[in-house]
N, C-alpha and C positions, 0 to 999 in steps of 0.2 A: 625421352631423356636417356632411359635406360641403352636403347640401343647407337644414339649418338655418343654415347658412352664408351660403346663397345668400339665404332667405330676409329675416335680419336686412340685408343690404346691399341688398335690393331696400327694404326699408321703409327703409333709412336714406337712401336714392337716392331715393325719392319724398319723403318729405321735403323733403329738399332741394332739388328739383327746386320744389315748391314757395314753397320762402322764394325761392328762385334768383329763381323767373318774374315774384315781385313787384318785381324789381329795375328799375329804368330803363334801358331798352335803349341811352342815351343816355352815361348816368353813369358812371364804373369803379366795378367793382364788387368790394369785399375783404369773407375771410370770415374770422371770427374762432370755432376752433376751442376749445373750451374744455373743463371738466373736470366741471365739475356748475352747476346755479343754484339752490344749496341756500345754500350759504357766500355770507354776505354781500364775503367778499372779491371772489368771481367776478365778480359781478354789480357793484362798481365799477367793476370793469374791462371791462367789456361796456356801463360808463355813459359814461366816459370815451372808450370807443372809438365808440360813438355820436353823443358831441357832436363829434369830431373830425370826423369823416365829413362830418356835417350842417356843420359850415364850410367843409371843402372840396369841398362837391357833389358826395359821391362816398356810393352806395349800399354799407351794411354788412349782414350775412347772418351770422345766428350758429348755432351747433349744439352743443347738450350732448347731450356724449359720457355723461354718468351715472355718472360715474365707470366706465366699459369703458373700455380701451387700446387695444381693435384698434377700436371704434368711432370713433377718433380718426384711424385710417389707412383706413375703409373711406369716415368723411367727405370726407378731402385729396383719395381717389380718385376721389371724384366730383364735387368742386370742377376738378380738371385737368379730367376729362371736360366738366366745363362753362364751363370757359375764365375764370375770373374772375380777376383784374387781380395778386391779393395775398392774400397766407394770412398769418394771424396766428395763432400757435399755443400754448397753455398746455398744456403736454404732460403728459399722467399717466406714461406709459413713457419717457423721455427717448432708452432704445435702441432700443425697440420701433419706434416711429414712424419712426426713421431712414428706411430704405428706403422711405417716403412722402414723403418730406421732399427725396428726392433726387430721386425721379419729380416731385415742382414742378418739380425746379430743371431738368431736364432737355426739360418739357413748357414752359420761358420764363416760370415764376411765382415772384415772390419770397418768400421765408418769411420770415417776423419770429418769433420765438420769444420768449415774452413771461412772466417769473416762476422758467419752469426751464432751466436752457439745454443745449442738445442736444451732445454731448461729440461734436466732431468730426464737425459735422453740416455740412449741405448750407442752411442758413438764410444769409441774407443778414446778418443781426442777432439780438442779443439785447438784449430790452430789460427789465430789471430789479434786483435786487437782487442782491449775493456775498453767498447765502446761510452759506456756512463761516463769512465775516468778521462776521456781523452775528451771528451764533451766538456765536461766538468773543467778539464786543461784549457780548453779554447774558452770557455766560459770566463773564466778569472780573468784570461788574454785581453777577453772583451770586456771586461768592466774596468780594468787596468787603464786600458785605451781609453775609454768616455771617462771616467775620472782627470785623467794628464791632457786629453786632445780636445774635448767636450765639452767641459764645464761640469763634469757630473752628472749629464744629464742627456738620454737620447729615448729613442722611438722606434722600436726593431719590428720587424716582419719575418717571417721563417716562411722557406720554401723548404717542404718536406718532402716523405715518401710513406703516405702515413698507413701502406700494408707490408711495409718493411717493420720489424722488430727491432733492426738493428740501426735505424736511425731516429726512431720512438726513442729509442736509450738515447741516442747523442742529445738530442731535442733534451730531453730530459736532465740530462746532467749538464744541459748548458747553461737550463734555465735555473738550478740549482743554486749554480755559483755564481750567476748572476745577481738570484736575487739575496744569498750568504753576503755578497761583494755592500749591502748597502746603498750601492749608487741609485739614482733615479732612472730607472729604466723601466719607459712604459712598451709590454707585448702588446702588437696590435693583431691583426691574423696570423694563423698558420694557412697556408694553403697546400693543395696535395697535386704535388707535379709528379705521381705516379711509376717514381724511378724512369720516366722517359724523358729524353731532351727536349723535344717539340710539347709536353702536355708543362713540364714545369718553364717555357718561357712563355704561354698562355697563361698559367698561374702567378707568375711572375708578375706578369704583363696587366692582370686586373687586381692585382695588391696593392701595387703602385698607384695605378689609380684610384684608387679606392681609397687610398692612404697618401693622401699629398704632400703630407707632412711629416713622413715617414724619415728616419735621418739613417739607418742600418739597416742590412738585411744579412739574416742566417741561412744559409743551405746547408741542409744535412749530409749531402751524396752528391757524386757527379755531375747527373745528369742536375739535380736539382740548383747547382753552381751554373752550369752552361747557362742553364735557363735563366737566373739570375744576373748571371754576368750580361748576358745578352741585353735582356730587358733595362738594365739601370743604359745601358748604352744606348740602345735604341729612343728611349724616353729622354735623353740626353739629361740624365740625372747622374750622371759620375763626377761632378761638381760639388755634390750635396748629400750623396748617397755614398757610405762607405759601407763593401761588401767583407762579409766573416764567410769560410766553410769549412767542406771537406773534398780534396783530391782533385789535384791539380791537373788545371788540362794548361795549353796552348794559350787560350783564349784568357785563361786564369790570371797567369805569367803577366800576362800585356797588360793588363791590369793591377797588377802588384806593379812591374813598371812604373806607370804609369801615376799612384797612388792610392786609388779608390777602392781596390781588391790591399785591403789590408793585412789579414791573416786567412792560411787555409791551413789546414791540419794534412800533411801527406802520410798514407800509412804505405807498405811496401809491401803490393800487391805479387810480385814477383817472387819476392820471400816468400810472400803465401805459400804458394802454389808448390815453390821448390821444398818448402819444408813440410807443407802434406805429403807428398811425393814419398820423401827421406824417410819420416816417420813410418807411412805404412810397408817400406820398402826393411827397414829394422823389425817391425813386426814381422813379418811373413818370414824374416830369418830367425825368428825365437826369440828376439830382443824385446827387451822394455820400453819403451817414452812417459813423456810426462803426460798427465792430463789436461796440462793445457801449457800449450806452447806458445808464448805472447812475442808479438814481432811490433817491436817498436815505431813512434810515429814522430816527426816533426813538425814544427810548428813554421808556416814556412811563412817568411816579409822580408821587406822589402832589403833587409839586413845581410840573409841568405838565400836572395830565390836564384842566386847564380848558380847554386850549386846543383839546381835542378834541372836547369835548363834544354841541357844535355839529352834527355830524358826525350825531347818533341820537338827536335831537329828534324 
């Protein structure tokens, strides 16, 4: 173990070493540590933190972690070792990483933590969303809805990401105000679509079955929406099934069309990225920020989903 050990962190160190070398010896240089580039959510945020950079003349350096955690801490470790300016980090383990998070801060680099935020961590910032709160927001959405469209009464399923932190909380603050709301609303499983698109429409795909009389279904995260979306289609249950989540793809859209995809929560992952970026960009010139930098989300239906459209042209 020990030496398979060694192995993957010499491969994740050459790597690196080579996005590193491409950098301008000139420029500072920030790495933004991430979680997969599968999720089109990631990848705004790695578009956003791109064009920031490229305004401020400052070279950006990215690394998917593939969804691995310790991947995540074996990256930071070799970013320290090669001195780069700023760590921007979208954390899969929120605990785990800790003690990487505090070796920056101790080797003089600042961490921004960017989507989940590190409980009690060593990060200079966090910049993104209260994921509880914005749960919590869809949550009321959703009980609002079975109250007026229902009868007061439904049968939800969640498709999660349950080594995510940050959808633990949505999960959490959905089921909050759900159950604050009074209505009849029986949980039936959670299932773990793994932050991947292909594991949460196999999760998806045996809830449903399993649950024939299932009448909602929650996704916490992208991937775990596609899977969801996919599966009520495929089972040709968009008749009888109406979908809640988070972050809207393509496939989302057609389905708010449509009807059956009723509300998603869009947060702006592009902000993200540009306002990690800005912040650690104000630090390194002597400046302040805030400790936590919150980038608003809306609640997207059938009402306004034109206005997003634009977005997966």
């Amino acid at each position: 173990m020990r030496f398979s050990r060694y192995l993957t962190a010499c491969t994740i160190s050459a790597s690196l070493m080579l996005a590193f070398g491409s950098a301008s010896a000139m420029a500072e240089t920030f790495a933004l540590v991430t979680i997969n580039q599968q999720a089109l959510f990631f990848n705004q945020i790695n578009d956003g933190a791109k064009a920031a950079a490229k305004t401020a003349g400052a070279d950006l350096v990215i690394f998917n972690a593939n969804n691995v955690p310790s991947a995540q801490n074996d990256a930071i470790e070799t970013y320290i070792t090669q001195k780069v300016d700023g760590i921007i980090l979208v954390a899969i383990d929120v605990n785990g990483v800790k003690p990487a998070v505090t070796a920056a801060k101790k080797a003089g680099i600042p961490v921004i933590a960017i989507d989940a935020q590190i409980p009690d961590g060593d990060n200079i910032a966090f910049v993104g969303v209260d994921n509880t709160k914005a749960g919590g927001d869809i949550g009321k959405f959703y009980a609002d809805y079975v109250k007026a469209n229902m009868g007061g009464s439904a049968k939800i399923g969640v498709v999660g990401a349950l080594n995510s932190f940050i959808q633990n909380q949505r999960l959490d603050g959905f089921k909050k105000a759900v159950a604050d709301s009074g209505e009849k609303v029986t949980f039936l499983d959670t299932v773990d679509g793994q932050n991947v698109q292909d594991v949460a429409l196999s999760a998806a795909e045996n809830l449903m079955t399993a649950n024939p009389d299932m009448t909602t279904l929650y996704a916490t995260g992208e991937p775990a929406l596609l899977g969801a979306v996919s599966a009520v289609t495929s089972q040709g249950r968009t008749g009888d099934v109406k979908v809640f989540g988070w972050d809207l793809t393509k496939q989302a859209i057609e389905g708010i069309d449509q009807g059956w995809v009723t509300a998603v929560i869009q947060q702006d992952p592009a902000g993200e990225g540009k306002a990690a970026v800005e912040a650690l960009v104000k630090v390194k010139k002597g400046g302040t920020i805030d400790k936590i930098i919150n980038v608003p989300v809306t609640i997207v239906t059938k009402e306004n989903v034109a206005d997003f459209k634009g977005m997966f042209k």
